[in-house]
N, C-alpha and C positions, 0 to 999 in steps of 0.2 A: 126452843126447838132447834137441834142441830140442821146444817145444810143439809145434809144425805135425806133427813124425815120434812124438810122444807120444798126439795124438790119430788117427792112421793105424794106430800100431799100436793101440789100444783098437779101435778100429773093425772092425779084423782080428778081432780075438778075441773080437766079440760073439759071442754065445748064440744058437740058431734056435731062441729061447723066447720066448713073450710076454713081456709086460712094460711097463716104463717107463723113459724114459732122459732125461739131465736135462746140458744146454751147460752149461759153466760157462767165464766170464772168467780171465783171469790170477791176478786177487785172488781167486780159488775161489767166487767170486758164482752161484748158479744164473741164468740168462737166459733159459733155455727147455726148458720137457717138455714132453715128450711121450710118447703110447703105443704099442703095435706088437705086430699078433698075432706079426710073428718081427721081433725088433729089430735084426738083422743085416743084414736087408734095408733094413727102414727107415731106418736113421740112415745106412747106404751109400749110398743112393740120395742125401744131400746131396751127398755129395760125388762125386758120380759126373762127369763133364761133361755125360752126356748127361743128368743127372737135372733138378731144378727149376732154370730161369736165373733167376728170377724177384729185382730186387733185394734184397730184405728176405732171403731166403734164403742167397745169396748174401754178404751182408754178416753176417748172424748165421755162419753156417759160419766170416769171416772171424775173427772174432770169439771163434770158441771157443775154450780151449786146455785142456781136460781133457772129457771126457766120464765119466761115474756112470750107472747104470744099476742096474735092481731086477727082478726075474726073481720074476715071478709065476705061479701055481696054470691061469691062464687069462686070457681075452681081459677077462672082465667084473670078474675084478675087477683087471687093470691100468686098465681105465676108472674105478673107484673111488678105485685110489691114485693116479692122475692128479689127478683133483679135490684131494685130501687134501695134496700137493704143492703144487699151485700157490695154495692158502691159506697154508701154510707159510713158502714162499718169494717169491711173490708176482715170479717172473719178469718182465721188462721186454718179452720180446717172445711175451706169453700176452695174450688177453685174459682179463678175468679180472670173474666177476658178483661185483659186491662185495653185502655186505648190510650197503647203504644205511642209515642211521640215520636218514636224514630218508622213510625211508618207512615205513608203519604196516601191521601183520600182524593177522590175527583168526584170535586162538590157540583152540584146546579140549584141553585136557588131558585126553586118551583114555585117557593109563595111569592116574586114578585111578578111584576108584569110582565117584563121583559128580562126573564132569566138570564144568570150568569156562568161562565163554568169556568170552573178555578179548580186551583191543588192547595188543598190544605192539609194541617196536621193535627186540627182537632175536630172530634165529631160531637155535635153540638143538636138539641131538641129543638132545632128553630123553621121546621118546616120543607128543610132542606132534602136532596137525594145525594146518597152517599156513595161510592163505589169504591171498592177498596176491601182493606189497605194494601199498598203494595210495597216493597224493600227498597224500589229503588224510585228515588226523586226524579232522574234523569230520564228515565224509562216514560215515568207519566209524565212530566212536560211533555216528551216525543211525543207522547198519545194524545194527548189535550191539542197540540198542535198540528197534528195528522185528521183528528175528529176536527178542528174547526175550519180545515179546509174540505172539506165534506158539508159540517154543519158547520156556518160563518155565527158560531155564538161570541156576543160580547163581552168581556170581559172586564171595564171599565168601574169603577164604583159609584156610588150612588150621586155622588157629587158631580164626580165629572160628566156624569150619563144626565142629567140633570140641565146643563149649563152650556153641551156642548151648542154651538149651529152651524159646524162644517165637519162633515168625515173623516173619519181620524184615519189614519197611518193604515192601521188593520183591514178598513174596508178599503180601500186602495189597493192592496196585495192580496184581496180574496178572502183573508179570514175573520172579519166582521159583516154582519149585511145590513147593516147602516140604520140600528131600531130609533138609536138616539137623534137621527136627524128625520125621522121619516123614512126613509129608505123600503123599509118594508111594515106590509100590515099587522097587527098584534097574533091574527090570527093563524098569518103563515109564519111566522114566527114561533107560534105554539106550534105547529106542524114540524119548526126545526129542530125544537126543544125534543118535541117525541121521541125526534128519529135520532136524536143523538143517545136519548136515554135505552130504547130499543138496541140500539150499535152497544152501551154498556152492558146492559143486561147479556149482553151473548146473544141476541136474538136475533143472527142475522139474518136468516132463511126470510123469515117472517118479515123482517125489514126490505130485503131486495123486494117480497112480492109486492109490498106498498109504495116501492118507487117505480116497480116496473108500470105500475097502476098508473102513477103519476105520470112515467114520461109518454105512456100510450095515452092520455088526454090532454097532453102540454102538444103533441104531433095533431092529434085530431082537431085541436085547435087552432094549428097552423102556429105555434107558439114553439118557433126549430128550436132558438136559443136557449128557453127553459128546459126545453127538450134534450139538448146538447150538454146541459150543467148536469141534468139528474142523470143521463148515460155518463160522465165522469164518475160521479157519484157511484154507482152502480159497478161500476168497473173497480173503482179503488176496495172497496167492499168486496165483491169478488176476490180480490188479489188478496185478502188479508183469509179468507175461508179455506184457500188454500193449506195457510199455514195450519190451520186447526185440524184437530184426529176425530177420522167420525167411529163415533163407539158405538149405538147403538141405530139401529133400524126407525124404533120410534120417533118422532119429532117433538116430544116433550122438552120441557126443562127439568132437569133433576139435579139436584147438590148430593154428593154422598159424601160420608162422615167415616173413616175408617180411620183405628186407632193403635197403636202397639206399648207394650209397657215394658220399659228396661230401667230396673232396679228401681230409684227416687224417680222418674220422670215418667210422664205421663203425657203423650203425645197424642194426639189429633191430628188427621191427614185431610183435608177437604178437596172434593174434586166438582166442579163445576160444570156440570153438562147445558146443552142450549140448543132447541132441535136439532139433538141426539149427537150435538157437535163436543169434544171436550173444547172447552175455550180457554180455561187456566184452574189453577188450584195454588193454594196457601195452606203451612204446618203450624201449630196453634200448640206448646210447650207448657206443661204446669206441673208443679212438684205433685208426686204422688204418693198416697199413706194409706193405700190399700182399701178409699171408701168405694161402697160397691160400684163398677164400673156403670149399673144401670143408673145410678145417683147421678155420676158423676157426665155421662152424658145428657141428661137431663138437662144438667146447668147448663151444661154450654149450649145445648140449641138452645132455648130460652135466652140466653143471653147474646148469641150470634144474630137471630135475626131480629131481637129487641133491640138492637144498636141500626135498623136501618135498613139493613144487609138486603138484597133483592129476596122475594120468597119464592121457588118453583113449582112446579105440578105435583113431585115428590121429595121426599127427602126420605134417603136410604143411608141406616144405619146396620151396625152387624148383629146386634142385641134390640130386645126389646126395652125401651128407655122408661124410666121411672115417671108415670104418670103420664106416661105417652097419649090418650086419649083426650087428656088438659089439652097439652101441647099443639096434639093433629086441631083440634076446635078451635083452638088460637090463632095458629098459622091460619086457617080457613077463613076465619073472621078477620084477620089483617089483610088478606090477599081479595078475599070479597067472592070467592068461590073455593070449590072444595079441592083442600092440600091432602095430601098422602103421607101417611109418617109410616116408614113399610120396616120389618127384619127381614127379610127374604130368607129363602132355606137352599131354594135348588133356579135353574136356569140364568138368566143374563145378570140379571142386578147382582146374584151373587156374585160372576167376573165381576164386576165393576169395584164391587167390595172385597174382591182379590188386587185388585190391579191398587185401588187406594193403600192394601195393604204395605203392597209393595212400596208403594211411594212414601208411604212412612217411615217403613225403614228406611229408604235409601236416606230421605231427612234425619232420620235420627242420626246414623251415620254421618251426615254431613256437619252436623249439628255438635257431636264429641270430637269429632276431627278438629272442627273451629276451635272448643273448648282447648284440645290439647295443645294448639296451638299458640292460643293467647296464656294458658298457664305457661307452656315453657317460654313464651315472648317475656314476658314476667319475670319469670326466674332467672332468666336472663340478662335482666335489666336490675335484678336485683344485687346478682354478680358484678355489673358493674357499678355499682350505685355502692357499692361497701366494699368495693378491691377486691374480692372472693380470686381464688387460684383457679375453681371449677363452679360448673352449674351445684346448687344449693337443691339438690334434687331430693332429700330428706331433711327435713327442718326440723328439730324439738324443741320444745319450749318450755318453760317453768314457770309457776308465782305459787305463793302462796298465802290463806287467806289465814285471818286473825282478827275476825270480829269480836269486841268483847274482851278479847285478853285472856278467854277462858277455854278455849275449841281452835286450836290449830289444825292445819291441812296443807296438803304439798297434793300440785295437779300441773300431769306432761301430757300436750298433746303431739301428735307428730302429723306433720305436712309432705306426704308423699305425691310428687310431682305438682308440688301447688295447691293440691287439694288434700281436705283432713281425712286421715286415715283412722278411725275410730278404735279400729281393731286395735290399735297398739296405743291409747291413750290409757294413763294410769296417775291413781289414787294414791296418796298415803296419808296415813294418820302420822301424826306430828309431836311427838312430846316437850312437855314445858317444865321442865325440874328445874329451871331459873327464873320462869315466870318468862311471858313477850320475849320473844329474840327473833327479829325480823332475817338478820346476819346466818345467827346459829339455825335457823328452820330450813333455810337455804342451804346452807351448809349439807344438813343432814340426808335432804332430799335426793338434790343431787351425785353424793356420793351410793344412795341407797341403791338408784339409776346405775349406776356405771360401777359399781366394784366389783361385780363379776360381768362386766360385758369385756370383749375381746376385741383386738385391733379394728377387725372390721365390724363392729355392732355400732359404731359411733353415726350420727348424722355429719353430714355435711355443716350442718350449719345448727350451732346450740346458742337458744335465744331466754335469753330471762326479761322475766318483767323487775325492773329499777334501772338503779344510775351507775356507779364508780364503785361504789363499796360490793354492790352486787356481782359486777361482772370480776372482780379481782377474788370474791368469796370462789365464784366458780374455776374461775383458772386454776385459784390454789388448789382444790380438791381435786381438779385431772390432774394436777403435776404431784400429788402425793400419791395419787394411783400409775402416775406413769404413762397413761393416757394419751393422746395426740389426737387432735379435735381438730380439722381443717381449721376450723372459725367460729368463733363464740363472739357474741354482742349480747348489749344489753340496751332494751328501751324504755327509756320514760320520759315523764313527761317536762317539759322545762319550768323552773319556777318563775322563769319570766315571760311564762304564756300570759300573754293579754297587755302587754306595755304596748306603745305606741313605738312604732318604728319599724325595722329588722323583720327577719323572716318568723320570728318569735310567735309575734303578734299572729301570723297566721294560720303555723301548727300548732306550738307547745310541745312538739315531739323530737327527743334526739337519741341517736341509735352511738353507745361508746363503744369501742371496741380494743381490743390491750397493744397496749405500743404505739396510741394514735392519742394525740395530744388534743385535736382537735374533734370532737362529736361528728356528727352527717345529719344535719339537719331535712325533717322530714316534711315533703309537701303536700297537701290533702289535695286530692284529683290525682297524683303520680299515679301508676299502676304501679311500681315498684315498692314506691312507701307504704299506699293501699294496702297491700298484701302483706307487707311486714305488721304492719298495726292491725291488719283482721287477725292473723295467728295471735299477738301478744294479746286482743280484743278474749280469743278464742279459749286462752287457757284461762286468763283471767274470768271469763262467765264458767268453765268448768269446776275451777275452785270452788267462787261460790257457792255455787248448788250443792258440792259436794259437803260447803260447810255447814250451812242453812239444812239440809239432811239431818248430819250430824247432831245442830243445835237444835231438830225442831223433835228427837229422841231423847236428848236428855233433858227436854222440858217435859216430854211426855214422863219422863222420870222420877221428876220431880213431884209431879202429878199423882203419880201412882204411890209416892209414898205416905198421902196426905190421908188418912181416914176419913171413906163415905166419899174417895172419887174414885167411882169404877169407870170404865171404857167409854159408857157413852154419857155422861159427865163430863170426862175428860176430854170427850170430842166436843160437844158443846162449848165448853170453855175456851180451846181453841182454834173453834169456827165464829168464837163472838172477838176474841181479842189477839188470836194470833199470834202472841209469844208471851212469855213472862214479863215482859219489860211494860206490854200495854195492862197486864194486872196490877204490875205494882204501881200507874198509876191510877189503876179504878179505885175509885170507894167503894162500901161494904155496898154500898146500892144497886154499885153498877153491877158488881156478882152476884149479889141475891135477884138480880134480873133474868138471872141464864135458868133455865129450865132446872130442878131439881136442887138446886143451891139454895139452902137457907142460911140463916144467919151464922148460925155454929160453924158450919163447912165455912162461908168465907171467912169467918176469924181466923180460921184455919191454916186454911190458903193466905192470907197475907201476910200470919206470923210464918209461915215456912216461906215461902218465897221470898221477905225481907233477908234473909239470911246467903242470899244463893249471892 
């Protein structure tokens, strides 16, 4: 049975169960899950005609050739094993919330006794409360050490908190309250914990009215001192509410989700409300391929507040999100009373998803500004890193492929401002009337490029993939055209990659360039080298594909010359062995195993394909 009628019939025979179900490639690669209160309906509907046209869709469906699936208890916890999955497998066409190492979390370790609050950089299932992530290291120390003069939590590790019996450093200056020595009781200690996680959460409204509690029965008690700590307390909180914008009237907690789409990138804007206060917001970046935006918010709530993240009263988005009802029941059941998942249409919440709006742009903005920056830092460093006269602000590059000895191809992409410019990337078919000519293919290509381009149609910077022979093949073919090319290089790789010693050992890459005796040896981490070797990376994977194309028609070719193999035969054939090379080594067995293929047919087939 070919792949196309292997995944139709799975499709048939899904389950009208929740669940999760999970595309996979030829090579048995996962590429995409997803979840579904009845999976039979959901994964039919790709392939439906009338279902989603939408490209991305459409070309993933292409794309599949097995389907796996997992039949769960209920709607909420397929939403879980979804999450769990696409950590796993980390699918190609998911988005997918990574946890970032370049962003900083402020940890409390709530399953111990005497919690801890730390900044860390990994968010870990161990019982802990997360807050976060934030950009800037420096930022949360400040806050960590602002909060623990407020709340004197300890910070110590298990060992030393364990061993101590005299007050360390920290409770002497205020910011520990002494749990490891006795100091204080487990239970006011839990009290500090709260208020410090309350202070995280944004909740500070809520928070003052629990310590104004406090310091009016710390007075009634005649207890000034306690009284006079939690009036600090109070005051410093105060001062910080200041800084916060009050947006709404109500005294809820809400998170709103507001997103914008420009070209590949697919942005998310979060805004964090806290009786009614904004308290801060974070921009969340993921490539985009056009999967419906209600899919694709789906994952990320699911995966936002399955990482930890605090849950509020509501959560407002500008669409209604893919299985939104799962999600609202989830949130509710992790929060332990009833969440709100709202689209709003008219009145305040829509400001609110106006104003995220805005903020997304203005990130995104800030976000390609960055990019343009570290590309031209780059190209910059590239110039200097290879003697260049100017910035290398147009890059082309060449290789060509020659699997086989039998299917040539010549592939230029071009590097506009650091980044590939696809528009102006191109193919050629390659002739062999000498048989292999790695020299002459080159040759041919690059003059086919440039003999009618004119002074100014040149790049800055023309890069080939090889060594010596390569870049002196190109120089001569511009100086026969007459040509004037800033700068040409060529890279590859060194044959003394992997010896012991020298900088050899640790690239194997050297960029030559004509009139220089000596190579420029390349360093993996540089930004400059980086970027030399993604371009040569880049045209190099373009070839191939282009050759593999090439090669995977003229098997079909071949195919088609054989009597008694029509189309879906021929697919059959190669969806079980994927080119002529894996036939010629099957037995007559392993052919007469594929659907429709008898004995006659593979004699067939092996006496014609012996010859190719």
């Amino acid at each position: 049975m070919s792949s196309s009628g292997i995944v139709e019939e799975k499709v048939r025979n899904l389950p009208t169960l929740p669940g999760v179900y999970m595309f996979k490639d030829g090579k048995g690669k996962v590429i995409y899950v997803g979840k579904a209160k009845v999976l039979r309906s959901r994964v039919r509907s790709y392939f439906q005609k009338s279902g989603d046209t939408r490209h991305t869709i459409k070309f993933l469906v292409s794309k599949a050739r097995d389907i796996d699936f997992i039949v769960t208890a209920n709607e909420q916890e397929a939403l879980i094993l979804e999450d769990t999955l696409l950590k796993r497998y980390r699918p190609r066409y998911n988005i997918r919330l990574k946890d970032d190492k370049t962003y900083v979390s402020i940890k409390i370790t709530t399953g111990e006794s005497f919690p801890r609050i730390l900044v860390t950089r990994k968010i870990k299932d161990d019982g802990s409360r997360y807050f976060g992530p934030f950009t800037s290291a420096q930022k949360v120390r400040e806050t960590v050490k602002f909060l623990r003069s407020i709340f004197p939590l300890r910070v110590c590790g298990p060992a030393e908190f364990n061993n101590r019996i005299r007050p360390c450093l920290d409770y002497q200056i205020g910011l520990c309250s002494g749990p490891a020595v006795g100091r204080i009781s487990r239970a006011d200690y839990r009290e500090l914990v709260d208020e410090a996680i309350m202070f995280l959460e944004g909740r500070n409204q809520r928070l003052l009215r629990v310590l104004k509690k406090k310091m009016g029965w710390a007075s009634e008690e005649m207890e000034f001192e306690r009284a006079a700590a939690i009036r600090d307390q109070i005051a410093s909180i105060e001062e910080t509410l200041k800084e916060q914008k009050v947006v709404s009237r109500r005294k809820v907690d809400q998170d709103v989700f507001a997103y914008i789409v420009e070209g590949d990138l697919f942005l998310v804007q979060a805004m964090f409300i806290r009786d009614g206060r904004l308290v801060g917001g974070r921009d969340f970046s993921f490539g985009y391929m056009d999967i419906p935006i209600e899919s694709l918010l789906s994952s990320f709530i699911s995966q936002f507040y399955g990482r930890g993240n605090f849950i509020p009263d509501e959560v407002i988005v500008p669409v209604g999100v893919e299985d939104g009802d799962i999600i609202q029941k989830w949130l509710s059941a992790k929060k332990g009373r009833r969440v709100y998942l709202t689209s709003p249409v008219r009145g305040h919440k829509v400001k609110l998803l106006r104003m995220g709006e805005e903020n997304a742009g203005e990130a995104l903005r800030k976000r390609l500004k960055a990019a343009d920056e570290r590309h031209e830092a780059a190209l910059e460093e590239v110039g200097k890193r290879l003697k260049l006269k100017g910035l290398p602000k147009v890059i082309e590059a060449f290789d060509i492929s020659n699997i086989g000895g039998k299917i040539a191809v010549g592939a230029m992409v071009t590097f506009l401002d650091g980044r590939p410019e696809k528009s102006r990337y191109r193919l050629f078919k390659v002739r062999m009337d000498n048989g292999p000519d790695d020299y002459g293919m080159m040759r041919e290509v690059v003059s086919r490029r440039y003999r009618t381009a004119e002074a100014g149609e040149v790049p800055d910077l023309l890069l080939v993939d090889g060594g010596k022979g390569q870049l002196n093949i190109v120089t001569g073919v511009l100086s026969e055209l007459g040509l004037s090319v800033p700068a040409v290089a060529a890279i590859a790789k060194d044959k003394a990659a992997g010896r012991s010693g020298g900088l050899a050992e640790k690239s194997g890459e050297k960029v030559y360039m004509p009139g220089r005796k000596n190579p420029v040896i390349l360093r993996r981490g540089s930004r400059p080298d980086n970027l030399l070797m993604r371009i040569r990376d880049e045209v190099h994977r373009f070839a191939v594909s282009y050759h593999r194309r090439l090669r995977s028609r003229a098997i079909g070719s071949i195919l088609e010359s054989i009597p008694g193999i029509g189309m879906q035969r021929r697919k059959a054939l190669l969806a079980r062995f994927g080119g002529i090379d894996a036939m010629k080594r099957a037995s007559l067995e392993d052919l007469t195993s594929v659907k429709g293929i008898s004995k006659g047919v593979a004699s067939l087939i092996k006496e014609q394909i012996s010859v190719e």
